[in-house]
C-alpha positions as CSV (number, residue, x, y, z in Angstrom):
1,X,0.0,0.0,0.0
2,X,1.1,3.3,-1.2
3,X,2.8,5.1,2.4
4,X,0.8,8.0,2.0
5,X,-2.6,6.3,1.8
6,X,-1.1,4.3,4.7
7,X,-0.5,7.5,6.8
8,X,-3.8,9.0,5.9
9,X,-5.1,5.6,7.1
10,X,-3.7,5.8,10.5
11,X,-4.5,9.7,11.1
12,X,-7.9,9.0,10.0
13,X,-8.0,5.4,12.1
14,X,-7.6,7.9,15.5
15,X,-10.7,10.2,14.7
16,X,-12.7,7.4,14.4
17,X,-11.1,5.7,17.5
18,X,-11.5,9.4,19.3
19,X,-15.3,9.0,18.3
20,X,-15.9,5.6,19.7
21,X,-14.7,6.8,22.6
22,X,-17.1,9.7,23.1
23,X,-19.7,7.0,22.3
24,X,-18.4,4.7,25.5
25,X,-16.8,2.5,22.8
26,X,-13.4,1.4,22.7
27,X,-11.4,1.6,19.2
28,X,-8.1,-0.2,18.2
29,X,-5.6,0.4,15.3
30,X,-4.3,-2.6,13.3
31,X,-1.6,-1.6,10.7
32,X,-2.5,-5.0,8.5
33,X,-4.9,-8.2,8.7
34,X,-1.8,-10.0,10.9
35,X,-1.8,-7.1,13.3
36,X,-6.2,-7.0,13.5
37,X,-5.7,-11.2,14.2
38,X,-3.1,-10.5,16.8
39,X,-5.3,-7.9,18.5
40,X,-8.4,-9.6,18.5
41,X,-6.7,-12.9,20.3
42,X,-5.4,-10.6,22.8
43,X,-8.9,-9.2,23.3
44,X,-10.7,-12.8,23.4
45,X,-9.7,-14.7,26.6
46,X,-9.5,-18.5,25.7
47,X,-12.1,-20.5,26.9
48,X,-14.5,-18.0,25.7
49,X,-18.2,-18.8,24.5
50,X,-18.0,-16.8,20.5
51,X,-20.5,-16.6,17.7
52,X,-20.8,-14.5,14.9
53,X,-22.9,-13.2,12.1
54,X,-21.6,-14.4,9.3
55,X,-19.2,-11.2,8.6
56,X,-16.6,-11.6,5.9
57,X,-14.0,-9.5,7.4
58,X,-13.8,-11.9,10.2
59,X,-13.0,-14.3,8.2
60,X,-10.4,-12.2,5.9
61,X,-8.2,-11.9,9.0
62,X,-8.1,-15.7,9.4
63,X,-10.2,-15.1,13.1
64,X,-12.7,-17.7,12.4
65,X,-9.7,-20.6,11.6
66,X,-8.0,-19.5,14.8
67,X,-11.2,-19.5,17.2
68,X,-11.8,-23.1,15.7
69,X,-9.3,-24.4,18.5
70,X,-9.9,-26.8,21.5
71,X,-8.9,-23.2,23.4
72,X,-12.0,-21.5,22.7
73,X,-15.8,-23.2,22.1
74,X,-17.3,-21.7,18.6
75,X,-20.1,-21.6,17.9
76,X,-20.3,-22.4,14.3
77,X,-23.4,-21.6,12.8
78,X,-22.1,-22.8,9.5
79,X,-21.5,-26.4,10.4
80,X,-24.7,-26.4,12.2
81,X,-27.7,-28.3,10.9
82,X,-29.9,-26.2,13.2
83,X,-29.4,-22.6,12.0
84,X,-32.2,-21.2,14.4
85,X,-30.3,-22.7,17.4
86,X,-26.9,-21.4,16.6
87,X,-28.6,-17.8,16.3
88,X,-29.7,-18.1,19.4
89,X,-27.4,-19.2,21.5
90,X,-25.3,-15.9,20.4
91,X,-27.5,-13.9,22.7
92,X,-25.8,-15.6,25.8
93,X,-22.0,-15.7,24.2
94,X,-19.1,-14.3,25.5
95,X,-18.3,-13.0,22.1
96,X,-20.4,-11.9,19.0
97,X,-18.0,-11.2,15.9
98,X,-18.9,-8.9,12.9
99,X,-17.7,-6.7,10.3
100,X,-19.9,-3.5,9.5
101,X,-21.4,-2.3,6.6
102,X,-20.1,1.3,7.6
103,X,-18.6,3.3,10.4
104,X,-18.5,7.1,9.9
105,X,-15.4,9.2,11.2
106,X,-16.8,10.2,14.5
107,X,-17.2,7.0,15.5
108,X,-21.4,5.8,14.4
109,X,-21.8,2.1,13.4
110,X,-24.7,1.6,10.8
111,X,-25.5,-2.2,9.8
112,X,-28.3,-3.7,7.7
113,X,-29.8,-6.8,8.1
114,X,-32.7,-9.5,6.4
115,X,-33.1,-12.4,9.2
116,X,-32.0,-9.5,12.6
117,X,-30.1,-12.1,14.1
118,X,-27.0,-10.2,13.3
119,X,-28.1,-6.5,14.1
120,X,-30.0,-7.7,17.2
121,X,-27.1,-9.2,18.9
122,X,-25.2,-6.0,18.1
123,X,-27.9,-4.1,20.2
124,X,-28.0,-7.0,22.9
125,X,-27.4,-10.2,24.6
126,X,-23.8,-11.2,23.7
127,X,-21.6,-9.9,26.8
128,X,-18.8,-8.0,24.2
129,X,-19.3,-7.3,20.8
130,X,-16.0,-7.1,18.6
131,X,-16.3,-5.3,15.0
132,X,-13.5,-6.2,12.3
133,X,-13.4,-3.3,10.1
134,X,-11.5,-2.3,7.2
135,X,-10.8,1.6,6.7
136,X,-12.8,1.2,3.3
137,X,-15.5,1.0,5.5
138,X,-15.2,4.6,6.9
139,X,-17.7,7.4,5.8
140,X,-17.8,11.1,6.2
141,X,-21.1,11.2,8.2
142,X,-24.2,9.5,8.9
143,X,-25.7,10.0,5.7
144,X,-22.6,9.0,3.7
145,X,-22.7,5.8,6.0
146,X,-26.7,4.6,5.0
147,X,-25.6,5.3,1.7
148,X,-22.6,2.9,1.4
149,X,-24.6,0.1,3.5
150,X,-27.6,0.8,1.1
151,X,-25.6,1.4,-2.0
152,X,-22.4,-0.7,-2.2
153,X,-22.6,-3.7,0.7
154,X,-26.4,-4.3,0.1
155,X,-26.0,-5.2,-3.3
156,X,-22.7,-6.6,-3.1
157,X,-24.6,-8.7,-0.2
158,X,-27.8,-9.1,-2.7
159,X,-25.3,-10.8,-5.3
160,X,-23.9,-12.6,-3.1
161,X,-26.9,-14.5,-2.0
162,X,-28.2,-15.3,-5.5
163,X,-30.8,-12.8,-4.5
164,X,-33.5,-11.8,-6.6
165,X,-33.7,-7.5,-5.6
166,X,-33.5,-4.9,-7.8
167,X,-29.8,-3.8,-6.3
168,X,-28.6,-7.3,-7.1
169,X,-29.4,-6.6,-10.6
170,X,-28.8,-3.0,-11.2
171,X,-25.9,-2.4,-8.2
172,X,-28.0,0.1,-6.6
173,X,-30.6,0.8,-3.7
174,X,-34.3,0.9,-5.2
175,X,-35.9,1.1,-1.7
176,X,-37.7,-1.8,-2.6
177,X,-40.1,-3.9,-0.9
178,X,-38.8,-7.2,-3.2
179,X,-39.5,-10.8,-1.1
180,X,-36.1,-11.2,-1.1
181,X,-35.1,-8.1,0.0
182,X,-32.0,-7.8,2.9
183,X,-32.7,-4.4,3.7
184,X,-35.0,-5.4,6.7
185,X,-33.5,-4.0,9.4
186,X,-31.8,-1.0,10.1
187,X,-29.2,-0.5,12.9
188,X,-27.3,3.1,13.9
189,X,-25.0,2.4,17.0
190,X,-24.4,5.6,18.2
191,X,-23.5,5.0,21.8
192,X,-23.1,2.1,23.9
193,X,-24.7,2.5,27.3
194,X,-22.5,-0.4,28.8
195,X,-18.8,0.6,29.0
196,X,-16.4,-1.7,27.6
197,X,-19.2,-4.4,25.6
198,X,-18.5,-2.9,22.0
199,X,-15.0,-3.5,20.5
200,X,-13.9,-1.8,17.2
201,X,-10.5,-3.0,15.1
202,X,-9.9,-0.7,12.3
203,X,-7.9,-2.3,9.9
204,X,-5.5,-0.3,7.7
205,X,-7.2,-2.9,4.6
206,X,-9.9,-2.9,2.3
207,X,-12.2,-5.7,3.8
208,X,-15.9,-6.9,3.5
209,X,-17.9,-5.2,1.2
């Protein structure tokens, strides 16, 4: 990466990280996907009950391979024949893992979801939340942020899926009210009432969509 994208990266990576922490968040600064695996380790005590949403940045940084350990007990909702189960039982986890459709610079998460599972265990249950993010991820503003979740990781999402929306086919939001629609839910994490549960890694990478 180009040092100057890299150093606009890291000066940008500790506004956000300034932000979470007006928002009773706590931010971390990974200079590559090694450094983001390292950290999130450090942050996960073994033994630990963790689940996720299904987040492709967690799985970018190789954290899903290295939670699949007799250290740790993951919950893999994957491998699971009972999908309904596994979503539930990330309510009472130690550890939910996700990436984010966007993060604007003062530090608000916004995520969209089709099934809830993933946005609601953002809001609550699991007892720490831990966000893998890339800094492609990072908007100006609130508005900037519903439109990349709506405009780029929806339909990259839609696609994804096989889905049969309007964005899957056109690569943009149409508001629609389509069967198959994943634009279900809306979540905007603007402050976390209990201190230390939300954990943000900004990653100086672009990962997820």
């Amino acid at each position: 990466m180009n040092e100057n994208v890299v150093k606009r990266n890291e000066l940008l990576a500790q506004k956000v990280i300034k932000g979470l922490q007006s928002r009773n968040m706590t931010g971390y600064y990974a200079a590559d996907r090694g450094a983001a695996l390292r950290q999130a380790l450090a942050l996960i005590p073994k033994g630990s009950t963790v689940t996720m949403g299904g987040g492709m940045s967690v799985h970018e940084i190789g954290l899903v391979e290295a939670l699949k350990s007799v250290d740790y007990h993951f919950i893999d909702r994957d491998a699971m024949a009972d999908k309904r189960a596994a979503m539930l039982a990330a309510y009472d986890a130690d550890f939910f893992l996700a990436g984010t459709n966007a993060i604007t610079e003062d530090g608000i998460l916004v995520n969209i979801d089709g099934n809830a599972n993933r946005v609601s265990a953002i809001a609550q249950g699991p007892k720490k939340v831990l966000f893998i993010v890339g800094m492609n991820k990072v908007c100006d503003d609130l508005d900037g942020a519903m439109k990349r979740a709506r405009n780029v990781a929806a339909p990259i999402n839609a696609q994804r899926f096989g889905l049969s929306t309007p964005c899957a086919a056109t690569g943009s939001c149409f508001d629609c009210k389509s069967p198959d629609t994943i634009c279900c839910q809306f979540l905007i994490t603007r402050f976390s009432r209990h201190a230390d549960r939300i954990h943000v890694i900004l990653v100086n990478d672009d990962l997820g969509f």
